[in-house]
DOVOKOL-573665 format. One record per residue (C-alpha): x, y, z; residue in three letters. Coordinates in steps of 0.001 Angstrom, whole numbers, plus 500000, padded with zeros to 6 digits. Example, Ala and Ser with C-alpha at 12.3 -4.5 7.8 and 13.67 -1.06 7.14 Angstrom:
BEGIN
512300495500507800ALA513670498940507140SER
***
This chain:
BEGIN
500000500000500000UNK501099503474499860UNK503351504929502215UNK503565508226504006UNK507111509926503935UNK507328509033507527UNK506069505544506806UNK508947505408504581UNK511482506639506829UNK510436503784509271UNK511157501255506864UNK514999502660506125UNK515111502862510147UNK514211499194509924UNK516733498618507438UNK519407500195508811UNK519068498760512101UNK518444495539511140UNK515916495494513454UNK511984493732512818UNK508735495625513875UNK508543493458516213UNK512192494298518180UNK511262497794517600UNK508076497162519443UNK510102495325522590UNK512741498444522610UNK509922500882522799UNK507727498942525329UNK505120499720522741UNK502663497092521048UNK503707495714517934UNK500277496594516030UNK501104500404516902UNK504747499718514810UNK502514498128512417UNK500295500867511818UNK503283503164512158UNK504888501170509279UNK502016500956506980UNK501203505046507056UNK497976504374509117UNK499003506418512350UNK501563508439512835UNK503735508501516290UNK502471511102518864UNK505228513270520080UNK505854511059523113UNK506376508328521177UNK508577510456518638UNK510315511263520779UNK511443507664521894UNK511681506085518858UNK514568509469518328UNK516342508359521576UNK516294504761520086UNK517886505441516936UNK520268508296518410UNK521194505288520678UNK522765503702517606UNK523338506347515200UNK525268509091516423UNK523947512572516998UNK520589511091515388UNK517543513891516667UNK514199515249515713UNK515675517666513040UNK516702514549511034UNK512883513433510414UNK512497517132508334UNK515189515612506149UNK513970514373502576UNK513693510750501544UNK517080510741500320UNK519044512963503020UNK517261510758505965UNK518588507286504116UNK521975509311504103UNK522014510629507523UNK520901506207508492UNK523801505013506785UNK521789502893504035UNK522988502997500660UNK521586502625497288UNK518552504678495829UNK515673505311497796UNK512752505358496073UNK508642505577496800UNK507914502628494689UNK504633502122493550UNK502488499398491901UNK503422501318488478UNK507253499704489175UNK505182496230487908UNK501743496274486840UNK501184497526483361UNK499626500843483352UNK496822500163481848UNK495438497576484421UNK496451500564486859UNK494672502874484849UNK491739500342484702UNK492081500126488560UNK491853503179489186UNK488616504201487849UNK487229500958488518UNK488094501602492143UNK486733505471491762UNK483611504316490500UNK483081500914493045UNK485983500837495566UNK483007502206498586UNK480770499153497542UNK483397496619498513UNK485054499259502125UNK483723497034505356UNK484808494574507654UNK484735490910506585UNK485016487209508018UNK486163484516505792UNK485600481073505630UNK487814477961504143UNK488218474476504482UNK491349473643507251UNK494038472121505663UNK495305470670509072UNK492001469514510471UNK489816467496507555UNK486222468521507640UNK486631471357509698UNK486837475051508478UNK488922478355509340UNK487765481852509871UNK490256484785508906UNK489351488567509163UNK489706490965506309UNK489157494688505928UNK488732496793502850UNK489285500418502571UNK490367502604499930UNK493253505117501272UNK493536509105501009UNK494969508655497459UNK492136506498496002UNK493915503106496673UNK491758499972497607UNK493944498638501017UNK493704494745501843UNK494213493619505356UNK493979490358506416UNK494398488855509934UNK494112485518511523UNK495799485245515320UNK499391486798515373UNK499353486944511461UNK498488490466509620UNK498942490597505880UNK498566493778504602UNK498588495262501016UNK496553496556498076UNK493380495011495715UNK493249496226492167UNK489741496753490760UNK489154494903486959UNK485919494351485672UNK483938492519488277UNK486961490722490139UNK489432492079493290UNK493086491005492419UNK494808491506495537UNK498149491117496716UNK499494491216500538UNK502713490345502731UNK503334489696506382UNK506797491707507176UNK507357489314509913UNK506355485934508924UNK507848487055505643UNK505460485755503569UNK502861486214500955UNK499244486461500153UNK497426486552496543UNK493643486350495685UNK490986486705493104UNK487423487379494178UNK484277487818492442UNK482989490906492898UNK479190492454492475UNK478250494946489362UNK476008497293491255UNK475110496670494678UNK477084497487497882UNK478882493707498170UNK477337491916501719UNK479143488295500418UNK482514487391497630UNK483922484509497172UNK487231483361495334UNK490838481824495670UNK493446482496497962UNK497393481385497750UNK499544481420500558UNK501736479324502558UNK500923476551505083UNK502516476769508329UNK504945473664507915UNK508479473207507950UNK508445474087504617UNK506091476673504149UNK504629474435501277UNK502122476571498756UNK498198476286499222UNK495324477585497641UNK492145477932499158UNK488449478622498209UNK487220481120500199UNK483866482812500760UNK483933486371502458UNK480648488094504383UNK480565491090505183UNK480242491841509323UNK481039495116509809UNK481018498527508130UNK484180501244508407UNK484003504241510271UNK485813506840507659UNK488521507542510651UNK491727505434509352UNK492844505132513211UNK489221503990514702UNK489046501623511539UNK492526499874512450UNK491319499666516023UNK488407498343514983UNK490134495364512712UNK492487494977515516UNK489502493896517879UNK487912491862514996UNK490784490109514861UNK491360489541518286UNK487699488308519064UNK487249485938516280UNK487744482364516863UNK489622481128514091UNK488406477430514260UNK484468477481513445UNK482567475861515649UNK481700472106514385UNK478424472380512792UNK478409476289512190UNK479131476145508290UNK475813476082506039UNK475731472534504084UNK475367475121500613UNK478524477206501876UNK479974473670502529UNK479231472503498884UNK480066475870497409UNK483545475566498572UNK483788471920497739UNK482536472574494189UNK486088474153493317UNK487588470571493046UNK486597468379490244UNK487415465105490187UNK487670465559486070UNK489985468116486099UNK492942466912489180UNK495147469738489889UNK492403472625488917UNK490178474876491219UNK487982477734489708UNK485532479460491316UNK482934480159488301UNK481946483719487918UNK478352481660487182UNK477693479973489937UNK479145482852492300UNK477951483102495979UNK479064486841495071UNK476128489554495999UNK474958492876497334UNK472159492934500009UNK469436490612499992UNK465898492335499225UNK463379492049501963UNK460110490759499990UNK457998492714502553UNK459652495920501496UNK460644495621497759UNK458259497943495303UNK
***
């Protein structure tokens, strides 16, 4: 996702340092969300904690203080030691410009019907029969950009979802599990979106971090609150109060099937989620009230 310039700074104070979000987080007897958030251009420090993350560095860098956050991109990266060109890269460095062009008024025109809180659901690949529950949130940032979190216990993969057509393509990474997310969802043409559904590919927590994909189906529980602090508070609790292992017996038998149906005996080695039979919609119409 986008940075702020500060954002950015934190990262070549990471780098420099050699230091995760997480040590950061233990030298500043902070929590490491707040680093997180800190790091992804959500919140910016208050002065307090400025002012020790300043006494941190100066610890390490000599004569490091507050006048060396005014410094550009480049000067600060300087002033840190780190070498090599420092750059805000962007999704332009490796997407074609016309899918970001596409994106972008795709995500103009839609990006508020997709903004909310949402639980997922997929099959466990450690438990047979049983089924997971992550929890995603969707926003689109101050410069138009559709944001992908996703969390699930310790775990928070964060990154960006390009509009095209009717599908999300997004793409996320966990900085300290360093790992990867990619999906595609179905999306909805018109309505506000309550349910999606799709494929996700990540990693399995094994000794190998062996590749999976996973169907998924995503409903909406939540809506945003505009604030970019209160939301991140609010996906931090959502997070933190969702079971991830649903409840034996909680999963619909046609959300059951619907994730099944991805894997076809006749085709071994191939899931799809058809656009056709796509559990994909906007709000359900209340027959009492529909004119």
């Amino acid at each position: 996702m986008p940075r702020t310039p500060f954002a950015e700074k934190l990262q070549i104070v990471l780098k420099s340092l050699s230091i995760s979000r997480a040590g950061l987080a233990a030298g500043l007897n902070v929590d490491k969300s707040l680093v997180g958030r800190w790091a992804s251009g959500t919140v910016r420090p208050s002065e307090h904690n400025l002012s020790l993350l300043t006494q941190y560095i100066a610890e390490r860098v000599d004569g490091f203080s507050m006048l060396d956050w005014d410094a550009d991109l480049g000067g600060f990266a300087v002033r840190l030691g780190v070498t090599g060109a420092v750059s805000d890269s962007s999704m332009r460095d490796w997407i074609p410009d016309v899918l970001i062009e596409e994106a972008t008024r795709g995500a103009k025109r839609r990006a508020v019907a997709y903004e909310g809180i949402w639980r997922s659901t997929r099959y466990s690949s450690d438990l047979p029969g049983r089924f997971l529950h992550d929890i995603t949130m969707i926003r689109t940032n101050a410069d138009g950009v559709i944001e992908f979190s996703t969390g699930v216990e310790g775990i928070r993969y964060r990154g960006r979802a390009l509009l095209l057509q009717h599908q999300l393509f997004s793409i996320a990474a966990d900085e300290d599990s360093v790992t990867m997310m990619f999906g595609i969802f179905n999306g909805v043409a018109r309505q506000k979106a309550e349910v999606l559904d799709g494929l996700s590919i990540g990693t399995l927590r094994d000794a190998g971090s062996s590749p999976a994909c996973s169907a998924v189906v995503m409903h909406r529980i939540g809506e945003l609150t505009g604030e970019a602090e209160a939301d991140e508070a609010l996906f931090e609790a959502s997070v933190t109060a969702q079971n991830p292992l649903a409840p034996e017996g909680s999963i619909p038998q046609d959300l059951q099937d619907h994730l099944a149906r991805t894997v076809d005996a006749d085709t071994p080695g191939l899931m799809r989620m058809f656009f056709q039979n796509s559990m994909a919609r906007g709000p359900l119409l209340d027959d009492g009230k529909a004119g």
